[in-house]
Each structure stands twice: as C-alpha cells, then as structure tokens.
N, C-alpha and C positions, 0 to 999 in steps of 0.2 A: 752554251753561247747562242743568242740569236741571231738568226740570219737576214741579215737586210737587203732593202731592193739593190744596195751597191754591188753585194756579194751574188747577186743570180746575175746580175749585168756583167762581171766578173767572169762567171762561171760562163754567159754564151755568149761572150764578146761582141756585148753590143753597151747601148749606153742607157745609164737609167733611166734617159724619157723615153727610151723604145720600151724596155720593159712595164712603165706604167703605160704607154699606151696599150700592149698586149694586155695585160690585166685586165685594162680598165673597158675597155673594148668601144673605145670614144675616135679610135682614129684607124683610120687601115697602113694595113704592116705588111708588106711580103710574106704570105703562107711559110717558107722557109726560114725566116726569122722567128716568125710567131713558133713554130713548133722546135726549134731554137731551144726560144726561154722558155715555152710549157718546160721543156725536156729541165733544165736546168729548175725551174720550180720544183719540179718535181725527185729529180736526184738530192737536193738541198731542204725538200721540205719545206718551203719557204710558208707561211700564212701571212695574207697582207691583212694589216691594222682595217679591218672594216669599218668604222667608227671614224678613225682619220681620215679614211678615202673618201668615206661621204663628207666630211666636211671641208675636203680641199675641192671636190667636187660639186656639180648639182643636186647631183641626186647619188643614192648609194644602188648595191646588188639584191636588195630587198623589194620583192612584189605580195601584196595583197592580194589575196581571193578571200570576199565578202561572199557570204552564204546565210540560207535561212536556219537550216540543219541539212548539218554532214551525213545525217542517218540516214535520209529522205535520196532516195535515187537519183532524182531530180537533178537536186545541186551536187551530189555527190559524182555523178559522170561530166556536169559540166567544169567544176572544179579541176576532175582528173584531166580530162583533155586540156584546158588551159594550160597546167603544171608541164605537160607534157610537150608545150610549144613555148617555155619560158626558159629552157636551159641553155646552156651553152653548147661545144660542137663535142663534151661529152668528157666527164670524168676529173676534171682540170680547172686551175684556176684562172684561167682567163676566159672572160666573156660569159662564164654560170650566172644564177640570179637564184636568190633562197625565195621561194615561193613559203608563204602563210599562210593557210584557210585561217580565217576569222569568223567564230560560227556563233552567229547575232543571238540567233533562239528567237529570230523574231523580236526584238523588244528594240524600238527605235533608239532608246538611248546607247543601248551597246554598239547600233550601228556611227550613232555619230561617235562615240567613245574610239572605236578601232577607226574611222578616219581620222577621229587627233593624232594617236601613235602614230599612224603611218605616217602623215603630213610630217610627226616630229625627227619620224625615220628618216624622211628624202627618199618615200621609197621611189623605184623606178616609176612602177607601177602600179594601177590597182585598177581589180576588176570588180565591180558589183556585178551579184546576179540574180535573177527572179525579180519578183514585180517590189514596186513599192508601195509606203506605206502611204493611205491618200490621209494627209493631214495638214493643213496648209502652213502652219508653225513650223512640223520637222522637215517641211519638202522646204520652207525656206534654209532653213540652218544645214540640209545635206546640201543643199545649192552652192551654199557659202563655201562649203569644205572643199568641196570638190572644185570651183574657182580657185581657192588658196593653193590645191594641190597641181592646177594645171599651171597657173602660175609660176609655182617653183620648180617646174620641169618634169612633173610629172605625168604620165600619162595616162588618162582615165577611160574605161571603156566600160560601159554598160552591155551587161547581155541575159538577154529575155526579159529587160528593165524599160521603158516608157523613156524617150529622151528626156534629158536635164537638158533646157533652152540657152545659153549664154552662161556656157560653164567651162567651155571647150572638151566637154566630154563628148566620146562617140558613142552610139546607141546600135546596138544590135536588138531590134526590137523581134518578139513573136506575135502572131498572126491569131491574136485568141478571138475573137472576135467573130474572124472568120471561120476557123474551125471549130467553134463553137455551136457554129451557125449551119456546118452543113454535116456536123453530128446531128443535129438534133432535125435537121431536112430528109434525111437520111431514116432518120427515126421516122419521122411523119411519111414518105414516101412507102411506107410497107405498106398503108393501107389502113391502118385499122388504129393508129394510135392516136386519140386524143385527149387522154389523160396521163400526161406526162409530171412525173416528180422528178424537180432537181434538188441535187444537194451543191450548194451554193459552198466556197471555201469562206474563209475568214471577211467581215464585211469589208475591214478596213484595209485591202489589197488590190492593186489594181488590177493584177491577173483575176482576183474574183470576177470586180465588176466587169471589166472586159467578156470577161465568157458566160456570163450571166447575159451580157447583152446581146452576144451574138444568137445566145438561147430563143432571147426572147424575142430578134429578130425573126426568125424561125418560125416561132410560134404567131406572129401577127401576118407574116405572109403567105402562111397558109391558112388564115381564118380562126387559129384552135385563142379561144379567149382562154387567156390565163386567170388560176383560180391560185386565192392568195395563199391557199393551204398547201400548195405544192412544191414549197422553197422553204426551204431550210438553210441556214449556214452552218458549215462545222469546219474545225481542223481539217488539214490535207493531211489525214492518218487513215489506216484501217480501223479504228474503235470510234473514231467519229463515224464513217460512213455507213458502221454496222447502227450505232445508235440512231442515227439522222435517218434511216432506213425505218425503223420500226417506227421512229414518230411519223413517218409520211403514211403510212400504213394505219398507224391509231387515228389521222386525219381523214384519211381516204381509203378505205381499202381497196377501194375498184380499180386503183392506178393500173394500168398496163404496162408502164416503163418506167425504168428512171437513171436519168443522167447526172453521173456523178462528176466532180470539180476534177478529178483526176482518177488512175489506175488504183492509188491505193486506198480511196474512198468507194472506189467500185468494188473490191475485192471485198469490204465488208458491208459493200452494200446486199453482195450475193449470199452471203454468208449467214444473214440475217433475212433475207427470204426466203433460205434456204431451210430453214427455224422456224417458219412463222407456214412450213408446208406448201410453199409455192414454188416452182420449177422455174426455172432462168434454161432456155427464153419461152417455152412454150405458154408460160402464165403471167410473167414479166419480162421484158426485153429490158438489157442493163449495159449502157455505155460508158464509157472512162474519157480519159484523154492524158495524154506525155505518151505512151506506148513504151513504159519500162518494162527494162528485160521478161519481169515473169509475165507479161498480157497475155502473149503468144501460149505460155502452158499452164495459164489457168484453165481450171473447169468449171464450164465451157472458155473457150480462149476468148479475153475481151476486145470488142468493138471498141474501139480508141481514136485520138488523132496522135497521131507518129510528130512528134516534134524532132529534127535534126541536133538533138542537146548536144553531142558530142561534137560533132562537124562545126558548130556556132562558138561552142567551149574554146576549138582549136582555132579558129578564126579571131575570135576576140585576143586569145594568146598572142598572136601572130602582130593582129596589131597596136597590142597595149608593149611587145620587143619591136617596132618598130620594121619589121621584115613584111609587112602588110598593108599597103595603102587601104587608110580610112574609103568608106563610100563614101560619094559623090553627098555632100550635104553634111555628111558626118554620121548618115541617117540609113538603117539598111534593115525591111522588113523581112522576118525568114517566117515563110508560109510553112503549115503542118500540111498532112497528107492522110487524107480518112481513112483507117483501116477498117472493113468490116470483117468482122468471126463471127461465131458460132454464139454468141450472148446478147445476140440484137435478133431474135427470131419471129415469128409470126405470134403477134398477140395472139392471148384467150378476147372471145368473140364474148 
C-alpha cells in the first residue's frame, strides 16, 4: 500500500501543508514540528513523488555541478566541497537536494546539452565551474541558458568561471592573471632567468588565456623579450606537459625554467627533463599552479599558486542553497597565494 502525504500528516498530527512545507523546505516551521514529520517520514517510509513536486513547484530537489573532468583534481575538490554544502540538516527527507556532477569532457555542446536537462529538471540549482570556452556563438547560447534558468527560479553560480553579464548568475571569479604574474616574477626575481618556457593549456579557455597573460605581464615588466618558441599549448594533463616539455627543449634547449599551466602539467613536465638528463631546479627551475594535494610531495615539492578550490567550492555551495548572501555586484574575486619549494631553484649559469 502506498503512503501518502495525508498518512505522515496523520501519523504527526499536523496538516498536509505543514508537512509539504517540511519537505519542501520553501517555509519555516517550528524545529519541533519539523522533527515531528521527519520522525514520522521516516517510521512510514514515506517517498515524495519528485517529479510532482517539481511541477507543483518552481523549482525541484535537484542541483547541477558542471565540470570539465571529474578525474582532474581541480574540478574534482571543487565539486566535493560544493556537494558537501548542498544538503539538507542530514539523512532525511526534508530539505536534502540530489546534487549531479555533469562531466562536459570539455566539449561545449555537452555543456549547453546538460544545461537543457537541467533547465528541463527545474533544478534548484546549478553550478559551472573552471573557465570557459572563448567562443562567441557558445558564450552567446550559455548566456541564453543560463537567463532561462535564472528566470525559472533557479539559481546559478559560477566558480572559477569569468562572469556571465545580464544572466543573473553569480561569479566567483579566480585571480589567474595575477598569480600568473607573480609566479613567473618570482621566477625572474632569482636572478638569473631569462629564458623562460611556458606550457600554455588549451587555446580556446579562458583560464589559458588569463595566465598566459599574467605571464607575459611578468615578462614585459621585467624587460625579458619574449621569444615565440617558448609557448606551447597542451592539455591540462601529465602526458601533455611531459610531451610540451620535450618540444620546448627540441626549440631551445638552453631554457632555464619552465612554467607550467598547472600542477599536473608540471609533474610531466619534470618527468621529461628528468629524461632528457637535466636536474629540476639545479639545471631548470619548474613552476605549476592550483597547488593540488600531490605539489607538496613531489620530487622536488612544486613552486605553485595555491588556489582556495575547496573554500570557493563551499562558498559557491552556500550560495547557489541560498544560506549565503551573493557578493556585493554579484561579483567576487578569490586571489591565489604563491607557494615557493624546492622546484624553482637557482638556475645553470
């Protein structure tokens, strides 16, 4: 026999719009009632029609997390922390939210694809995260989505993503630019480097170009003329960074340093000087940036910029469930913090 909202109303003696408001978690209810009808939800087993309720509803219990890949440290700690500030008060059917990873692979049409479903879902929420694609066509049609879904009640938050202008989404933007820029100041300040290789990520991302900029800020403020041979793009993987390593080398080999797009293009970026007979840092000095868990125990530990993914993750969380006033504008930069180790040494002379 099924159990209907009439039968828990029943069971904790209260009346079926208390109990859908417990549920539904749209109105406040005396803590004492609420744990009430949990209590009785739960003695009775009740499952409410998810489907229905989004459609008597705005919006349903269903949140989006947009990712590049899940595999990738990156989006995989910011994802967890988000998840982790989208639940309910714990175990219970009222007030929970089923969080989704949506894992793009990178390919702009899968991103606007899982914004359809979702928009179709009503979900609560959703979060993009990491940079976007610069394409002026898909940045119009993510524009569009993401209006349609603020529209219908849902709440959209970008994190570590470039604002969307007049979408009503909020932006947790990162600071690549700048720590780009005092990675690679940092680099020039030892003294002796002025042939610096970077390994540039994907052209068509904005996180690329941002810290490509910040680079090359760096590099024109300190005088070093940039030479065209010293840029590369590859995937934000270890087997790009190893390969993009050995072409900068079949370019130049007298490079002294080189600055990778992230940790896990630096890991193969050492890995591959390490091949080619040359010592990190005594003969090349090798920077990263995100400061994922392994930086700290690589050998040598990597020079990085420490991005707060998870702190940003839970923030965004926080306020894509509504328990988090937006910043001021909508708009909120989170600055990295330059780690120096043991893989940014004193150049070969």
């Amino acid at each position: 026999m099924t159990v209907t909202l009439a039968d828990v109303a029943a069971r904790a003696q209260v009346s079926p719009a208390t109990v859908s408001r417990v549920l539904n978690g749209n109105y406040p209810v005396a803590a004492s009632t609420r744990e009430r009808v949990l209590r009785a939800v739960d003695e009775l087993d009740y499952v409410l029609n998810g489907p229905a309720s989004a459609l008597a509803a705005a919006t349903s219990d269903l949140v989006g997390i947009l990712v590049n890949d899940i595999a990738d440290p990156f989006f995989g700690i910011m994802a967890s922390a988000i998840q982790s500030e989208i639940g309910g008060p714990g175990g219970r059917a009222g007030g929970e939210r089923l969080a989704v990873v949506c894992n793009t692979g990178g390919s702009p049409e899968r991103e606007l694809t899982y914004l359809t479903l979702l928009q179709r879902q009503r979900a609560a929420a959703v979060v993009l995260t990491g940079g976007a694609v610069e394409d002026a066509p898909h940045a119009a049609a993510v524009g569009a989505k993401l209006r349609k879904l603020a529209e219908a009640g849902t709440r959209v938050v970008l994190c570590g993503r470039p604002p969307a202008p007049d979408t009503g989404a909020v932006a947790l933007t990162f600071d690549n630019r700048g720590g780009a820029r005092a990675l690679t100041d940092h680099l020039i300040g030892l003294g002796r480097h002025r042939r610096l290789g970077y390994i540039a990520g994907p052209g068509e991302r904005t996180t690329t170009r941002h810290r490509l900029e910040g680079h090359r800020a760096a590099l024109s403020a300190a005088g070093v003329e940039e030479d065209p041979r010293w840029t590369v793009h590859a995937r934000y993987d270890r087997r790009s960074g190893h390969e993009a390593t050995l072409e900068l080398l079949r370019r130049d080999p007298t490079l002294t340093a080189v600055v990778a797009a992230n940790d896990s293009v630096a890991l193969g970026a050492c890995a591959a000087l390490r091949e080619s007979g040359l010592r990190v840092p005594e003969d090349v000095s090798v920077a990263g940036f995100d400061d994922l868990p392994f930086s700290i125990d690589a050998v040598p530990s990597l020079t990085t910029v420490r991005l707060p993914l998870a702190e940003a993750g839970a923030r965004a969380g926080r306020i894509a469930m509504g328990r988090e006033e937006p910043p001021l504008g909508g708009v909120a930069s989170v600055r990295g913090e330059l780690m120096v180790r043991g893989s940014s040494g004193v150049p070969r002379g």
